[in-house]
N, C-alpha and C positions, 0 to 999 in steps of 0.2 A: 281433435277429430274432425273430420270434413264435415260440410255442412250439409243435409243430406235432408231424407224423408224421416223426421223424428218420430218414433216408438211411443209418443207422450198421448196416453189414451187407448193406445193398442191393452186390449186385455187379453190376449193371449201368445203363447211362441210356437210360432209357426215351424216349421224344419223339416229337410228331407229325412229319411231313413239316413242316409249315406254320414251324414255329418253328423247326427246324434251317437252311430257306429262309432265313428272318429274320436269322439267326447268319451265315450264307455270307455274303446280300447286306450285310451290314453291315460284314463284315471285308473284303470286296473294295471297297466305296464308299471306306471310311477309310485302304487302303493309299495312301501308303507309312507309314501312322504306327499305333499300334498302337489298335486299339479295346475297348468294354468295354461290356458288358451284365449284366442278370441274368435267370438264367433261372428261370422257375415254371412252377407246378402248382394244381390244382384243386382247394383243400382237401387231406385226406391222403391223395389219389391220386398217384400214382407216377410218374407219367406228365409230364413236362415237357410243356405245352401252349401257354406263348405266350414269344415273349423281348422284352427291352424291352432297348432301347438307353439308354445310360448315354453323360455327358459324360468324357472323357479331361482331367482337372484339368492333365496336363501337357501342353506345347508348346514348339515347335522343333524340335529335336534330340532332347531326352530324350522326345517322344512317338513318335519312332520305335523307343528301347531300352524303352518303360515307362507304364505306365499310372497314375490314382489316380481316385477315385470319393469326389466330395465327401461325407463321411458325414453333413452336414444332411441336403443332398438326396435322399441314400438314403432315412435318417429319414422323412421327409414322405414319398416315393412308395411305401415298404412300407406305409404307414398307408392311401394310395390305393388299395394293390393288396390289402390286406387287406379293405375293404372291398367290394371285385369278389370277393371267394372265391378268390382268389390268395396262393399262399405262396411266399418264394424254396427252390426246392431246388439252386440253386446258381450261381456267376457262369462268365462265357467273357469271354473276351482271346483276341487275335491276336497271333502273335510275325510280324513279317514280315522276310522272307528268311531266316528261320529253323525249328528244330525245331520240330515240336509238344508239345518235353517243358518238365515244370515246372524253371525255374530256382531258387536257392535261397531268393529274394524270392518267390515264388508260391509255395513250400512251407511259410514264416514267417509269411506270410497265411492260410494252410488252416484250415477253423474245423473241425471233424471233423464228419462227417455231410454237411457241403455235397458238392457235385458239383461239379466244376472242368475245363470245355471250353477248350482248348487249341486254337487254330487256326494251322499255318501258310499263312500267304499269302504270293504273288508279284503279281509284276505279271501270270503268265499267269493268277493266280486261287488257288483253295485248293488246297494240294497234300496235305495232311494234317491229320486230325481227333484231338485223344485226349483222353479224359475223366479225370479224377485223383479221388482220394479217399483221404482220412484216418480211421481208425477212432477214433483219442484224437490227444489233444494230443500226445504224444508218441510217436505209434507211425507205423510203415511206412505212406509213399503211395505206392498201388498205382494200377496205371491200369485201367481197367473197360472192359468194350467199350459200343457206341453200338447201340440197337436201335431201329429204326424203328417205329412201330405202325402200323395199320389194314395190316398184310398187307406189307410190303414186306421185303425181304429184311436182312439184317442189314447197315448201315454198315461198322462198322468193326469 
């Protein structure tokens, strides 16, 4: 990942309306199987401003307990988004018919600094949102709360 303005101490996820929409509509399209995106920012602004959807490597069964994100493809679209003044400040997955918390596979994945969106969905739609972050490799992941910008009131 580029070398950017690191998330490490940020205690909150900043985001437009616009992108957090993106994140909803995308985990309610993909139910019942779990989905995956990354989310960015604008240069080393803080601010989560657009989300792109990501392909789910797995299928069947196991795309309903699990996700993967081919890491060529990753590869080649960071270089795209880098190009647009886009940096990842961090990925979201959906758990469906489940918690919004990270299981022990999303905690072994955590790179420290990133931001980590946790969605549960149903079939009536999102029932819970929660953001995760790690300070070090091997330190406590803490969940951070979700803030809306241009004036709206606090998510989560």
């Amino acid at each position: 990942m580029n070398e950017g303005t690191s998330l490490v101490g940020v205690r909150e996820c900043l985001i437009t309306p616009e992108a957090l929409s993106g994140v909803f509509t995308h985990a309610v399209s993909a139910y019942p199987f779990e989905m995956c995106g990354v989310l960015l920012r604008k240069g080393a602004g803080m601010t989560i401003t657009e989300y792109r959807r990501m392909d789910n490597r797995e299928s069947g069964i196991e795309a309903m307990k699990s996700f993967s994100i081919d890491p060529l493809h990753f590869f080649r679209r960071e270089r795209e988004w880098a190009n647009e003044g886009l940096e990842v400040a961090g990925f979201c997955h959906s758990h469906p018919d489940a918690r919004s918390v990270t299981s022990s596979s999303d905690i072994a994945a955590m790179v420290p600094g990133m931001q980590y969106m946790i969605l549960s969905v149903s079939a009536e739609g999102i029932n819970e949102v929660s953001v995760w972050q790690k300070e070090s490799a091997d330190g406590e992941t803490v969940r951070i709360p979700v803030k809306l910008t241009g004036g709206f009131p606090d998510y989560v």
